[in-house]
C-alpha positions in Angstrom: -122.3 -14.4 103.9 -124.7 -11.7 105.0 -128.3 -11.9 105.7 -130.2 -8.2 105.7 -126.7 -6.8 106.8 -126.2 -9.0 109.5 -123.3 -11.8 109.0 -124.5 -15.2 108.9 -123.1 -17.9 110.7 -123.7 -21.0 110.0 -122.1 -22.2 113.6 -125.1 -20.7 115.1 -127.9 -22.6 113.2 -129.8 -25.3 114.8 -129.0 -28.5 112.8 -130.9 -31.6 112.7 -129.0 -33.3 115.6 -130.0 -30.3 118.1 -133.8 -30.5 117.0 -135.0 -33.2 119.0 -133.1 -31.3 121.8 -134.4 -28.1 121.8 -138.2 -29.3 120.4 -139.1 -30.9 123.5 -137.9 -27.5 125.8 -139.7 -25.4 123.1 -143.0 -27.1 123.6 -142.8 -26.9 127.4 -142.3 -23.7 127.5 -145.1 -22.4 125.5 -147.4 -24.8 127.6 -145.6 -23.4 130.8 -147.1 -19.7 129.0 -150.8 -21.0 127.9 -151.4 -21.5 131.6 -152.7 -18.7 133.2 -152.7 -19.6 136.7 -155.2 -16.7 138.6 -156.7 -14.7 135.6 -160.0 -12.4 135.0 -160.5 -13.7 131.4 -163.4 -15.2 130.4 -165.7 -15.4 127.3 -165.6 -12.6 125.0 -169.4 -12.3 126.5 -168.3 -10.9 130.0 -167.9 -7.5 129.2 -171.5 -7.3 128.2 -173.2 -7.2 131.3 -175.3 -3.8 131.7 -178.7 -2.9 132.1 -180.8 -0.8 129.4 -179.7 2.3 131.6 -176.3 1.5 131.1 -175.1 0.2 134.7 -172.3 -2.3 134.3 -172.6 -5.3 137.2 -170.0 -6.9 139.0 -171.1 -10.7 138.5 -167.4 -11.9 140.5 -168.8 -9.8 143.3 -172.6 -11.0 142.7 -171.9 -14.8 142.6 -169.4 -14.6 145.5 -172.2 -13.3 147.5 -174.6 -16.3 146.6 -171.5 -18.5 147.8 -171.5 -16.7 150.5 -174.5 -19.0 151.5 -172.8 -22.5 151.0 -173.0 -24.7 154.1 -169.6 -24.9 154.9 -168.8 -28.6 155.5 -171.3 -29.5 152.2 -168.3 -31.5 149.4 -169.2 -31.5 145.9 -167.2 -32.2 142.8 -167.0 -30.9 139.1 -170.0 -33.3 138.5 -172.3 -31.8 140.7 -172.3 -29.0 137.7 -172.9 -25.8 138.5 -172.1 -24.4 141.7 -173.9 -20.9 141.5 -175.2 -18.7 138.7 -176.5 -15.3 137.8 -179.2 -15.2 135.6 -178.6 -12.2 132.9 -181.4 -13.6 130.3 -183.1 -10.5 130.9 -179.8 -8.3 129.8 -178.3 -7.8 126.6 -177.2 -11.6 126.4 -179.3 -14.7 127.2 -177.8 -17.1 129.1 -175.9 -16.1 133.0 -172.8 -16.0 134.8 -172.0 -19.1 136.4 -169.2 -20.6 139.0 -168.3 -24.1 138.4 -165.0 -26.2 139.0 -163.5 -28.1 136.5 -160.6 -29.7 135.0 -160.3 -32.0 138.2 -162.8 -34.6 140.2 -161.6 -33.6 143.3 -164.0 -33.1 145.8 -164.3 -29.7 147.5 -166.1 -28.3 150.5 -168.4 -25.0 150.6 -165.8 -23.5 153.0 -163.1 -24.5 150.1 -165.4 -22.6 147.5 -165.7 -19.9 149.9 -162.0 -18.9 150.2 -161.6 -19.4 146.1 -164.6 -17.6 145.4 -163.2 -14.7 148.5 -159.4 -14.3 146.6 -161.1 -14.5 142.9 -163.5 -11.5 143.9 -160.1 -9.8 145.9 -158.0 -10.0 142.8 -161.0 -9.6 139.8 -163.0 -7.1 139.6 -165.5 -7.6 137.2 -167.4 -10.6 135.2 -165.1 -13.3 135.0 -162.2 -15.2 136.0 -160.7 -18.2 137.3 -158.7 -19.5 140.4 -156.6 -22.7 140.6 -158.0 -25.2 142.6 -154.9 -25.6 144.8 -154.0 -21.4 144.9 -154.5 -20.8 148.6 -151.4 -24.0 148.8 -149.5 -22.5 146.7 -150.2 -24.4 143.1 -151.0 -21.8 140.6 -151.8 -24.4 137.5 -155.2 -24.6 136.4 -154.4 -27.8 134.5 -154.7 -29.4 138.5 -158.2 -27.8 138.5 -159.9 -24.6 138.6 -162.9 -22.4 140.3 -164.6 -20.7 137.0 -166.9 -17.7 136.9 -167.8 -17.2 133.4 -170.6 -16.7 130.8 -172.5 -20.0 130.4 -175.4 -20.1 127.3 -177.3 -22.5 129.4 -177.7 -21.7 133.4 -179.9 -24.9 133.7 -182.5 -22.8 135.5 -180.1 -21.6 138.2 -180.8 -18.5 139.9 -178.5 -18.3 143.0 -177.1 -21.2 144.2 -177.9 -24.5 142.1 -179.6 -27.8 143.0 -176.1 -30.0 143.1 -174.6 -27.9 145.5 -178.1 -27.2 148.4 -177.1 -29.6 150.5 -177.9 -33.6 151.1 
């Protein structure tokens, strides 16, 4: 039998006995591929940053610099909320760029943020991104937790660095 020219054989066709096999591997690899590890995607809102003149802003390189500012030994988690943000209300979008960790309640340090926030800005250029939380040790799964910049609808009145993360 023949199947657009090809021969078919039938030898080669997954039957039910090999399906509960081979489902299981098939699933884990496309999960294995959804995760992105150390990426510069974001919302389909980070390439709109520019002014009314038309100069496009770094906001990786604009946050990092507000981080910059983090006491060092200060730990926060993923419920403290936001950790910094850039306020583009006044730009084409409402709303602003913000950096927050998620996806884990691990507790993290401003020097921690720092050195994220340092090899996201060394790898992105441009709006957005995100770092796994445990990169600089070598785990490059976001699913463990991850350092976010990324268009947010609702800063919570942060300009800079936000309330949760100022200190005690």
């Amino acid at each position: 039998m023949k199947i657009s020219g090809v021969p078919f054989r039938k030898d080669l066709v997954l039957s039910k006995m090999h399906a509960p096999f081979f489902l299981p591997l098939l699933l884990s690899s496309l999960i294995l591929a959804g995760s992105k590890g150390l990426n510069c995607q974001g919302s389909s809102a980070c390439g709109s940053f520019s002014t009314d003149h038309g100069a496009v802003f770094d906001a990786i390189d604009i946050i990092s610099g507000y981080i910059e500012s983090l006491d060092d030994g200060l730990a926060r988690s993923e419920v403290d909320g936001h950790i910094a943000c850039w306020d583009v209300s006044s730009n084409v979008l409402n709303g602003g760029v913000c950096a927050f960790i998620q996806k884990t309640s691990d507790e993290f340090t401003g020097a921690q943020i720092k050195a994220l926030m340092a090899e996201l800005s060394n790898h992105c250029g441009g709006n957005c991104g995100s770092i796994p939380t445990g990169y600089l040790d070598g785990d490059n799964n976001v699913y463990n937790g991850e350092l976010t910049v990324n268009y947010v609808s609702k800063p919570k009145g942060c300009n800079g660095i936000c309330s949760g993360w100022l200190g005690p």
